[in-house]
N, C-alpha and C positions, 0 to 999 in steps of 0.2 A: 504494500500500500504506500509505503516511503517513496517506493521508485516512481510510483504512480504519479505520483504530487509532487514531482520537478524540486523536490527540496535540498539545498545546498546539504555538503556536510555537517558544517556546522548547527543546521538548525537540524539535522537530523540527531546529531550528537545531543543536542541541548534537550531534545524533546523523549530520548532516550533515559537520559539524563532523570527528567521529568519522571520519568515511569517506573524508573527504579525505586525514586526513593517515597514515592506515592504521592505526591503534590497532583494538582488539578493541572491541566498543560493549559499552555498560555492561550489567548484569544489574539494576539498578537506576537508573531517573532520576527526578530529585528535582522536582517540577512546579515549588515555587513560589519555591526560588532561582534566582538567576543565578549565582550561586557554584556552581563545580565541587564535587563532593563529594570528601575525601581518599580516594586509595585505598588499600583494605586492605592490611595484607600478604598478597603472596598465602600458600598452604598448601606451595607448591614454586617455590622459584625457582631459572631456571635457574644455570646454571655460570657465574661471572665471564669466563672465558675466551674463551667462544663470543660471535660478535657476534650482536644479533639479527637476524633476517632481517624482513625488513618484508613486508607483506601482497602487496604490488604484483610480479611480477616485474622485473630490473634486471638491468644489467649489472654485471659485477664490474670494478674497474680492473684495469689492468696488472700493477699493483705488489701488489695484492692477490692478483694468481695467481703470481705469478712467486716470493711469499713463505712460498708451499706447497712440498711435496718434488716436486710434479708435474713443473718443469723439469730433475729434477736426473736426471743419467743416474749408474748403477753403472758404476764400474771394471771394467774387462776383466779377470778374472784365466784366464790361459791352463793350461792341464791340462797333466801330465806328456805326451809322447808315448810313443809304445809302438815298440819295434824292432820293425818289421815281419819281419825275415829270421829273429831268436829265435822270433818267433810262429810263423810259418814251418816252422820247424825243429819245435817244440813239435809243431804239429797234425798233422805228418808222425809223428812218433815214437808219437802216440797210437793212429794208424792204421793204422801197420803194427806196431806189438806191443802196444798195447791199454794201454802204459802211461807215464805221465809223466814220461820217462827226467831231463828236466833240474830238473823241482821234487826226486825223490830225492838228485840230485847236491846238490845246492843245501841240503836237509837235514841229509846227510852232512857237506858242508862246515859248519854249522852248530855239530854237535855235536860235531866233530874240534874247532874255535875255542873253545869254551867247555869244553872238557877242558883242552885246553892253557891257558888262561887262569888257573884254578882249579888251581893247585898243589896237591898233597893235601901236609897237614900233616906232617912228620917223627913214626914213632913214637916214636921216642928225646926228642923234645924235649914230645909228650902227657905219657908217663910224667913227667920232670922237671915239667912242670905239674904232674899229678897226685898228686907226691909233694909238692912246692910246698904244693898246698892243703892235704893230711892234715896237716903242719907247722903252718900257721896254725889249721888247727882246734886241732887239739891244743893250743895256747899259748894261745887265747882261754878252751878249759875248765878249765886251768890256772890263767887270770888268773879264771875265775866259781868257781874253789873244787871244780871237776868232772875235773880231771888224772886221778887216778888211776882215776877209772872209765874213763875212754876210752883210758890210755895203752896199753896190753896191745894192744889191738883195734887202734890206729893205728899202732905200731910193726911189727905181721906184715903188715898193707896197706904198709907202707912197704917193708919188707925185699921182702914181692913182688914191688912193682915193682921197686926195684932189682935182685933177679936174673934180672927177663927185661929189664931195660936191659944188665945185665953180658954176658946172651946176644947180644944186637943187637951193641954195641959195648965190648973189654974198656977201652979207655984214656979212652972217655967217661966211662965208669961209674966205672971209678976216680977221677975228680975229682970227681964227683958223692958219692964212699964217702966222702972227707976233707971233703966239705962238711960231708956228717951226721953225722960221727964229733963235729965241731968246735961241732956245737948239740946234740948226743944223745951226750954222754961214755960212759955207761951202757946205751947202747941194743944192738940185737944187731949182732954184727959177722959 
């Protein structure tokens, strides 16, 4: 094929050259140097990373497979096991009344735990918050120059609460009366 394509020695030599040592051959050869041409940049070059692989098939070493994840086994992580006698019980229960007798229980016991857990708040001690806050509002429209418009309105939400705290509890409510009495001299008794 050499003889075919009119090629000087030289670029026969170079292109020989070329094949031995497994390089790409050129897209262009230069007839009347002996000097190699530079090469271009290529337009894509590969990844730094990667090696390159050579034209020739090869072996790989050792230490070059072994430096892969190939050798590496995963960990065993073993799974919860299952009662088999609950299951048991379970697919029996299903089958003879059609229903999931132990996920209900199981339910049940759920939201019995999280009742009990969750204390419901005192309403005696709501109110005293509530009265709490109408107190601080009141002293901040006070302190903006705005008292007298809100006081009318904040003093009958107060007196409110206090007689359904007075209903709930009377000797609560009475230390809670000499609280208010002792910041609101003037207010309703």
């Amino acid at each position: 094929m050499m003889e075919e394509s009119k090629l000087t020695r030289f670029q026969r030599r170079y292109l020989m050259d070329c094949v031995k040592r497994g390089d790409a051959l050129p897209l262009q050869c230069h007839p009347t140097s002996s000097k190699e041409p530079a090469p271009a940049a290529p337009a894509f070059s590969p990844p730094v990373c990667q090696p390159r692989l050579s034209a020739k098939p090869h072996l790989r070493p050792a230490k070059v497979c072994q430096a892969g994840d190939a050798y590496t086994r995963e960990k065993f992580k073993p799974r919860a096991r299952r009662d088999l006698e609950k299951e048991k019980q379970r697919l029996q229960n299903i089958l003879a009344t059609g229903k999931d007798v132990v996920e209900q229980k199981v339910k049940q016991m759920l939201v019995q735990t999280k009742e009990e857990e969750t204390p419901e708040p005192d309403r005696f001690e709501e109110l005293v918050n509530e009265v709490q806050e109408r107190r601080e509002f009141l002293a901040e429209m006070e302190a903006l120059g705005q008292g007298k418009k809100y006081q009318r309105i904040v003093l009958t939400e107060i007196s409110q609460k206090m007689r359904e705290m007075e209903i709930m509890d009377k000797k609560r409510s009475e230390e809670m009366r000499e609280i208010m009495m002792k910041d609101f001299p003037g207010g309703n008794k």
